[in-house]
Residue frames relative to the residue before (quaternion, step in Angstrom):
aa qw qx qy qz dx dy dz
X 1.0000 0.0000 0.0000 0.0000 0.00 0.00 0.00
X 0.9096 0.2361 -0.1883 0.2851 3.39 -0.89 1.14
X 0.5638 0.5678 -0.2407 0.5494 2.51 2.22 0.21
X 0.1957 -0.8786 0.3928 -0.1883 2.75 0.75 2.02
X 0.3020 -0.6231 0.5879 0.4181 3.79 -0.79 0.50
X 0.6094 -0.3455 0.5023 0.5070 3.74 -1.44 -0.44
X 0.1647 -0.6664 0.6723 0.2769 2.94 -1.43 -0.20
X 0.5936 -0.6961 0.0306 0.4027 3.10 -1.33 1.04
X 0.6401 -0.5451 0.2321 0.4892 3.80 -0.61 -0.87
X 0.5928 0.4804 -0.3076 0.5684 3.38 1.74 -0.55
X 0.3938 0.6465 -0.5761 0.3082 3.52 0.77 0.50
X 0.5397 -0.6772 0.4640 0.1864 3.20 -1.41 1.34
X 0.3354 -0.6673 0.3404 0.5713 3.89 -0.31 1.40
X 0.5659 0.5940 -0.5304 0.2136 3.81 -0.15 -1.04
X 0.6929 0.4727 -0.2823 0.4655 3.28 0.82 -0.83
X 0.5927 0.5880 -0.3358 0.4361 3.42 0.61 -0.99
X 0.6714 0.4920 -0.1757 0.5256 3.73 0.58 -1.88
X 0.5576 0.7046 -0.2504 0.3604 3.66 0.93 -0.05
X 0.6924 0.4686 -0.0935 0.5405 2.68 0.72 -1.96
X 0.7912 0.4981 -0.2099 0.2861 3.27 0.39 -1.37
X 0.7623 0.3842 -0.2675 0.4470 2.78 1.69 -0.24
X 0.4667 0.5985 -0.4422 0.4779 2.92 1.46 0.94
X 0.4941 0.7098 -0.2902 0.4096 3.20 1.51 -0.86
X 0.6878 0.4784 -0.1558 0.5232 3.69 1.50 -1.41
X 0.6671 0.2468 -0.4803 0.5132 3.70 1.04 -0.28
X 0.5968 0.4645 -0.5212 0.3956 3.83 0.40 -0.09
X 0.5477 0.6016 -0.3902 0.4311 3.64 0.76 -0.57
X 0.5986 0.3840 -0.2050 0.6724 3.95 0.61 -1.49
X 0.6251 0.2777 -0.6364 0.3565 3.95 -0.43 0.52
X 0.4507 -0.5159 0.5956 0.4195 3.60 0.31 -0.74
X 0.6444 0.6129 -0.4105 0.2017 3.55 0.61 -0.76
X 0.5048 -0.6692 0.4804 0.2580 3.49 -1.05 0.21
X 0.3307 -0.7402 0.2475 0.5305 3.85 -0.01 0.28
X 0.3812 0.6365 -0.4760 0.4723 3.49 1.11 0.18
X 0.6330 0.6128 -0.1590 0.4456 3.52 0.79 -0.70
X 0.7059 0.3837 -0.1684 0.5711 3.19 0.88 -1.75
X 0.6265 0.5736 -0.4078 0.3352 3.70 0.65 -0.64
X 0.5676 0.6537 -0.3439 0.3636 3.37 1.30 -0.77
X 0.7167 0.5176 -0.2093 0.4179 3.00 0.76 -1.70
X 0.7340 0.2581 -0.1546 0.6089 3.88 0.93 -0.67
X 0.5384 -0.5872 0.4573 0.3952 3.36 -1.76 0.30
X 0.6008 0.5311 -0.4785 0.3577 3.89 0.70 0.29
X 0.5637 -0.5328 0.5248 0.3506 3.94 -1.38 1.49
X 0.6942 -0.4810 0.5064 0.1742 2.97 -1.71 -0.01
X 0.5481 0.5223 -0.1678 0.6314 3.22 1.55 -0.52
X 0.7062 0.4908 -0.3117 0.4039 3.42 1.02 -0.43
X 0.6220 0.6137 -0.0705 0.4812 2.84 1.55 -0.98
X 0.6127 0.3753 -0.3013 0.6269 3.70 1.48 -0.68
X 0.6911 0.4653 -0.3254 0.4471 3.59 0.74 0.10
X 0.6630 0.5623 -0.2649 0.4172 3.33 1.66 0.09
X 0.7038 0.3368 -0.1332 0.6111 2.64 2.04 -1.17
X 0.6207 0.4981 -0.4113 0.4443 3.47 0.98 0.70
X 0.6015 -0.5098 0.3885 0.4768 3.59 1.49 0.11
X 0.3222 0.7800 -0.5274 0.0987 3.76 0.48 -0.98
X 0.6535 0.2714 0.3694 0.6023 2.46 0.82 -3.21
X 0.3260 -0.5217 0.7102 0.3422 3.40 -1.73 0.92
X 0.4602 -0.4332 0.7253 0.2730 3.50 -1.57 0.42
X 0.5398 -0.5466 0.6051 0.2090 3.58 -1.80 1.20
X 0.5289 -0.5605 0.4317 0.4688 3.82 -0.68 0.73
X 0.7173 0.4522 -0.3619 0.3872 3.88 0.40 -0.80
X 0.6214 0.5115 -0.4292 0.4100 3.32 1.02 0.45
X 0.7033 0.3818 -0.2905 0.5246 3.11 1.21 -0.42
X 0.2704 0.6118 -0.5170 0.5341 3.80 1.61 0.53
X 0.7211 0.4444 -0.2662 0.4600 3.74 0.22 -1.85
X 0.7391 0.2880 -0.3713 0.4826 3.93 0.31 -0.58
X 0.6749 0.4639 -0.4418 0.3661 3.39 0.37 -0.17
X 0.3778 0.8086 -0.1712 0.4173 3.58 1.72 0.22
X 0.6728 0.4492 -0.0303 0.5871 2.43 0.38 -2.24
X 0.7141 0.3990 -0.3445 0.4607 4.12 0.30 -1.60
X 0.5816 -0.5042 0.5133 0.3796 4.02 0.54 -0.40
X 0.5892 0.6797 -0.3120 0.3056 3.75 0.96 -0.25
X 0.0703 -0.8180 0.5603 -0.1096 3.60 0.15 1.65
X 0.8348 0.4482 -0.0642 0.3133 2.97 -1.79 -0.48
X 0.7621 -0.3452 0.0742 0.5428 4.30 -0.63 -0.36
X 0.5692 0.6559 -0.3849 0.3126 3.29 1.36 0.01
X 0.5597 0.4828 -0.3234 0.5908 3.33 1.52 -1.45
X 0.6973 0.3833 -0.4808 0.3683 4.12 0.05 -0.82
X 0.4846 0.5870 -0.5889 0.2716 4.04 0.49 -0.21
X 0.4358 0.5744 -0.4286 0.5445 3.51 1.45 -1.99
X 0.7379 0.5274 -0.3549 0.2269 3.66 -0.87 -1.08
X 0.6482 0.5586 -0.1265 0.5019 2.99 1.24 -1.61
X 0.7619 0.4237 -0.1001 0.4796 3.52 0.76 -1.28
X 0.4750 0.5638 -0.3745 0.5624 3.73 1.59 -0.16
X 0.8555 0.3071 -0.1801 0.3760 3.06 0.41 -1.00
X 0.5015 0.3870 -0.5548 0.5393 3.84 1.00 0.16
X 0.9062 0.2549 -0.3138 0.1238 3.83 0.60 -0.32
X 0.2183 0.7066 -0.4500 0.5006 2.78 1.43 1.37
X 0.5482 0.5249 -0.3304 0.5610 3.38 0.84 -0.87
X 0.5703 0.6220 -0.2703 0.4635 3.82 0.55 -0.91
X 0.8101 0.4958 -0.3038 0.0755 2.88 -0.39 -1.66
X 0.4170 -0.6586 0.3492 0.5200 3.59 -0.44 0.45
X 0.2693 -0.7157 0.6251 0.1567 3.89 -1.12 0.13
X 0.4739 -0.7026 0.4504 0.2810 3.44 -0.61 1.57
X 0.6556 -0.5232 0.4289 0.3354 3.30 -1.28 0.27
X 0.4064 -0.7147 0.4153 0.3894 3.63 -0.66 1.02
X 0.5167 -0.5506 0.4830 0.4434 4.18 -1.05 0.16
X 0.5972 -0.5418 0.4373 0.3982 3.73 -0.88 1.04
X 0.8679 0.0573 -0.0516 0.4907 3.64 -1.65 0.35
X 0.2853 0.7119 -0.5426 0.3427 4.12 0.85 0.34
X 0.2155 -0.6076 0.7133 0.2749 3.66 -0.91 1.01
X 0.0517 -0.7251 0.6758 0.1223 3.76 -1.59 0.41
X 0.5504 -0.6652 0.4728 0.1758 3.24 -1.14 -0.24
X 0.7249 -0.1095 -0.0048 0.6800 3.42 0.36 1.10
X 0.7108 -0.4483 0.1398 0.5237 3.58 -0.95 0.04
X 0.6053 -0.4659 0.5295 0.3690 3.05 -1.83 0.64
X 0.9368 0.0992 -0.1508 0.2998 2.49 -2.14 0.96
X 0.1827 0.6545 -0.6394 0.3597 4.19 1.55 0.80
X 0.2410 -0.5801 0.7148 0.3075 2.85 -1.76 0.20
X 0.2941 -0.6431 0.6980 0.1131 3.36 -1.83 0.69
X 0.5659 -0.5528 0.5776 0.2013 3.30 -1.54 0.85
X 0.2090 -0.7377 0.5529 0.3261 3.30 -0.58 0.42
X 0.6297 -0.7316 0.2076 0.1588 3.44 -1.12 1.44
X 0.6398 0.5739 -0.1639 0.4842 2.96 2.06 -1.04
X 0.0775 0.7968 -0.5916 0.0958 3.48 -0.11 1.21
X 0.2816 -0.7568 0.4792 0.3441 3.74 -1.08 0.11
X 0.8062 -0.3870 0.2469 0.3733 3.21 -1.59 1.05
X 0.6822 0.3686 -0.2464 0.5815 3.99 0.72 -1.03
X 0.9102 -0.0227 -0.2891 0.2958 3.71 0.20 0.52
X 0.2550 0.6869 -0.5920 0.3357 3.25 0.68 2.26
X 0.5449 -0.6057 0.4880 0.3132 2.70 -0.98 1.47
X 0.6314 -0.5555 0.3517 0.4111 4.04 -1.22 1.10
X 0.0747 0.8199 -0.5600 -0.0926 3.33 -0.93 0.09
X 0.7470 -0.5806 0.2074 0.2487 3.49 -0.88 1.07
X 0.5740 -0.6897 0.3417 0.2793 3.45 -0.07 0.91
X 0.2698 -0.8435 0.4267 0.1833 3.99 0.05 0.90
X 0.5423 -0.6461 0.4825 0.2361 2.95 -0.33 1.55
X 0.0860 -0.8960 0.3005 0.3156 3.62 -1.13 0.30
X 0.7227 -0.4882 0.0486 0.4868 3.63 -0.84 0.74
X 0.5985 -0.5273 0.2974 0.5247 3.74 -0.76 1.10
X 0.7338 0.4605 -0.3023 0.3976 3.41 -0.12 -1.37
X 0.3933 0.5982 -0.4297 0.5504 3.90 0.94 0.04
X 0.8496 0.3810 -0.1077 0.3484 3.37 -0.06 -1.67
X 0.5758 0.6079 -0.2082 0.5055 3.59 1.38 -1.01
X 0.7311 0.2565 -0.3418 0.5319 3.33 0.82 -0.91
X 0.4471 0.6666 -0.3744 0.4643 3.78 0.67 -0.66
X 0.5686 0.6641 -0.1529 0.4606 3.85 1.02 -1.07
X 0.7791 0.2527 0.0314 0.5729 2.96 0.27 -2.00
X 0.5726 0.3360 -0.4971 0.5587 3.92 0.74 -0.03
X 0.6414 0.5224 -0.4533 0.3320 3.83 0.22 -0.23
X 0.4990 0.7909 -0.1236 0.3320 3.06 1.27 -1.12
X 0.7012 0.4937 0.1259 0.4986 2.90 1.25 -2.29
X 0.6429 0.4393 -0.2450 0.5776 3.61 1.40 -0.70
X 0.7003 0.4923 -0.2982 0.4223 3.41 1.22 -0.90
X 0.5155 0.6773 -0.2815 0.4429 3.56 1.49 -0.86
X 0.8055 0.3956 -0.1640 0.4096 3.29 1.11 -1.55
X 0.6510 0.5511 -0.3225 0.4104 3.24 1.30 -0.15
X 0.4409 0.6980 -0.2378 0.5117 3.41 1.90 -0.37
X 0.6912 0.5382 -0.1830 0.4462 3.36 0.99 -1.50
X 0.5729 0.7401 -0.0490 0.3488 3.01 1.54 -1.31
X 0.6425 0.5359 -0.1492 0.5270 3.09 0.99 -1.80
X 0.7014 0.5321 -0.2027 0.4288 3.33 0.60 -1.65
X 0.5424 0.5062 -0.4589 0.4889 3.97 0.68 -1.10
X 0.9174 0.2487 -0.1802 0.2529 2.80 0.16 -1.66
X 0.4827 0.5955 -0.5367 0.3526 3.85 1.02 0.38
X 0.6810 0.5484 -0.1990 0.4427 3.51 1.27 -1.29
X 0.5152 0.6159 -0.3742 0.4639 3.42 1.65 0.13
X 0.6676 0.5070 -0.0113 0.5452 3.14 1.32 -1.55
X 0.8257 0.0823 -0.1630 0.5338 3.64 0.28 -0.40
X 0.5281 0.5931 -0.5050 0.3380 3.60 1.40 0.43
């Protein structure tokens, strides 16, 4: 712990002030990044490339360390706050000459694969009409037949 490469020198501060404060909540777990990798779904390698500048870390990684360190609530949203002014920063490699890309060159993308225990909540998905309509009309049907039912079977009994 704390035996930090440098970071570089043309490193934008936002970025810099970042890292380092990630560096301090991985530092305050005790954990090792071999350690920390366990506890979250990012490798160890993924992680020396987060905390060395390389790579921005995907906000849900810095959700999962802010986890792991015990940090909830207006503290974990500062991380959040500070992820995102240094993303915006970060430097962005040069795009490869005549390369088709996808949306702007050199964006950064979240990586998509996140586990279930650290997605941010998201709104329950309504379901697709035709889902619900038939769901309806089988309710409908169950209620019809039990109606039909009742009757057979009162007019059986008191017929």
């Amino acid at each position: 712990m704390g035996a930090w490469q440098p970071l570089p020198d043309d490193l934008p501060s936002e970025v810099r002030h970042f890292v380092e404060q990630l560096r301090q909540l991985k530092d305050g777990t005790g954990l090792s990044l071999a350690a920390l990798a366990a506890r979250t779904a990012y490798s160890k390698s993924s992680w020396q490339r987060y905390l060395n500048a390389v790579q921005p870390p995907p906000r849900q990684a810095v959700a999962a360390l802010c986890r792991v360190a015990g940090v909830a609530g207006a503290d974990a949203e500062r991380h959040t706050v500070r992820w995102e002014l240094a993303v915006e920063a970060w430097p962005r490699p040069s795009p490869p000459p005549l390369a088709a890309t996808a949306g702007e060159a050199g964006a950064y993308e979240e990586v998509p694969t996140v586990p279930w225990w650290d997605r941010l909540e998201e709104p329950p998905r309504s379901p697709r009409p035709r889902a619900a309509g038939r769901r309806l009309l089988l309710t409908a049907v169950l209620l019809l037949l039990a109606v039909l039912l009742t009757a057979v079977g009162g007019a059986v009994v008191f017929g």
